[in-house]
N, C-alpha and C positions, 0 to 999 in steps of 0.2 A: 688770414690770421690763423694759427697753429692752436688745434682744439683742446691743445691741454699744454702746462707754461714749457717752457724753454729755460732753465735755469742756465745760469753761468755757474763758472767754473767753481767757488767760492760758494755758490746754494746745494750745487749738488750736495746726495747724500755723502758720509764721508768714504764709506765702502766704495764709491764710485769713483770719485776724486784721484787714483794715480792712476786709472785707466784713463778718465781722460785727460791726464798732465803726459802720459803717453804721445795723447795725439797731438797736443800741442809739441811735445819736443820734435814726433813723425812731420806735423803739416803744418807748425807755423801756427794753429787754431783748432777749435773744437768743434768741428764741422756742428751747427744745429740738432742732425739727425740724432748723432750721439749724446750731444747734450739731453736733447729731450727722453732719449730712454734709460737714460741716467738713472730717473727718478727711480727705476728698477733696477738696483747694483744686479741680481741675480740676469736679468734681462741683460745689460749693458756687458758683463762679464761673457754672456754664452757669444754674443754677437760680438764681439772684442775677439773671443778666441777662435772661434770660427773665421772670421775676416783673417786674422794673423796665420792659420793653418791651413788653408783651402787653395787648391789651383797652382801650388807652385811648380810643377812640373811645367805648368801651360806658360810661366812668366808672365811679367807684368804686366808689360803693352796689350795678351790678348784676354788676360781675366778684367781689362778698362774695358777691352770690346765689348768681351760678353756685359759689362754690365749698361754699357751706353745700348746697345741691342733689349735688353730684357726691360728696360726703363722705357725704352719707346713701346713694346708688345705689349706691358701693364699699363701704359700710359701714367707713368709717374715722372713727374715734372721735376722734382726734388734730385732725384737718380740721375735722370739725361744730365739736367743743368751739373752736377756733384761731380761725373764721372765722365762728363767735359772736360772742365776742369782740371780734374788729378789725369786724365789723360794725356793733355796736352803738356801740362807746366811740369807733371812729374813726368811723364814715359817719353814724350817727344812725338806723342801721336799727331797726325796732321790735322787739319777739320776734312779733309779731302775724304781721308781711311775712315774718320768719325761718323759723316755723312754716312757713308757707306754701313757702317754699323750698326745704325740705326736701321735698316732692311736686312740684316743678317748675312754681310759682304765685307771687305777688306781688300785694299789692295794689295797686302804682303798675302803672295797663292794660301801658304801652309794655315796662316791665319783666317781663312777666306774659310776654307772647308770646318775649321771648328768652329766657326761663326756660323756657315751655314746650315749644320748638325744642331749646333745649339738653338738659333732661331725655330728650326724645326720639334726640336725639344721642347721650348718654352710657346709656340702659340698652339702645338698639339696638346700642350700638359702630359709632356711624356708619352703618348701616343704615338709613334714612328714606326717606321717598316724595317723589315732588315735589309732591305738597302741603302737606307739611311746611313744604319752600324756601319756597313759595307765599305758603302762611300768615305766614311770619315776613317776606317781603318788604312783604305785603299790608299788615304793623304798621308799616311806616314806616322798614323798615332796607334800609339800602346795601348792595350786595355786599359792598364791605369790611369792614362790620359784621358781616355772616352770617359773613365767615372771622373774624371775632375772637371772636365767640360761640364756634365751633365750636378753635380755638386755645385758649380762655382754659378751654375744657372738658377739651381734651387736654391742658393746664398741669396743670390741677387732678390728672386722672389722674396723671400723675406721681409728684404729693405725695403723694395716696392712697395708691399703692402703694410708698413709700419708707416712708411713717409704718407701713403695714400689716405690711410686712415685718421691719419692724424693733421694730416693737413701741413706738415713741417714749413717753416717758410726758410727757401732759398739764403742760403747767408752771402752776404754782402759782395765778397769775394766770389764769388759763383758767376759766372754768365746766367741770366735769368732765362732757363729756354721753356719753351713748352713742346711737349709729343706731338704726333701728328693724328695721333689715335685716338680714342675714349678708352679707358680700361671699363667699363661698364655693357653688357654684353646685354641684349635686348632678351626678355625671359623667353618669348616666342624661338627666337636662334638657341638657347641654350636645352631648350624640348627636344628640336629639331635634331639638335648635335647629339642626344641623349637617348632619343629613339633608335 
């Protein structure tokens, strides 16, 4: 159960209300997530405009990648099961590429190297080599791509830890999935990593 309510469409604040009659016109519904941060128009506005402005260079099919990738590295259940979902019924992604996604892979090459940059991105917390850069320039992306990869990673984070925190529950429409991970990192390991 989701640690703080879930208003529908109709309780939301009103400031909030044509942001999300938005996503209903975009997705048929008001995905939970949204709903629930509602209760902060100033919140639901930033995260509304940000979603709508980020990554479009990368296109649709690989900003679902990154985020079914980022949702397994956080272990946020909310994100995998969500961006299942809109991957598959909105982009045409397979479960074959999805699987893959969730380790920081793709079967389509080009999308493989920004997934694999980005996974690197999000379990280093931005901590990478310049081989890394290297690597993912080397696949045929622009610098301004590398900032959207690396943006649309830190978007995702976000949501992770909005859904994480709050406990969101899965809406109905959703594949109910669970990570493979704990987002919860042992304080011993994060000494270690800090040392």
């Amino acid at each position: 159960m989701a640690r703080i309510a879930i208003p529908t469409l109709q309780e939301a604040p009103t400031k909030s209300q044509p942001i999300l009659q938005n996503y209903v016109k975009v997705l048929g519904l008001v995905p939970n997530f949204f709903a629930m941060i509602s209760q902060s128009p100033d919140a639901l506005k930033a995260i509304a405009d940000m979603h709508a402005a980020l990554g479009k260079s990368l296109g649709h099919k690989t900003r679902e990648r990154i985020h079914v990738m980022t949702a397994e590295v956080n272990g946020c259940n909310y994100c995998l099961s969500a961006h299942t979902y809109l991957g598959a019924k909105l982009q045409g992604l397979s479960a074959e590429d999805m699987e893959l996604n969730r380790e920081g892979h793709s079967t389509d090459p080009k999308a493989d190297a920004a997934l694999q940059f980005a996974y690197k991105v999000a379990t280093g917390r931005g901590h990478i080599s310049d081989a890394d850069v290297e690597a993912v320039r080397a696949a045929g992306f622009s610098e301004a791509e590398i900032v959207d990869i690396v943006a649309e990673t830190a978007f995702s984070f976000i949501t992770n830890i909005f859904n994480n925190t709050f406990k969101t529950e899965i809406d109905a429409t959703f594949p109910p999935l669970q990570t493979r991970k704990s987002a919860s990192v042992p304080f011993e390991k994060y000494l270690t990593n800090v040392q």
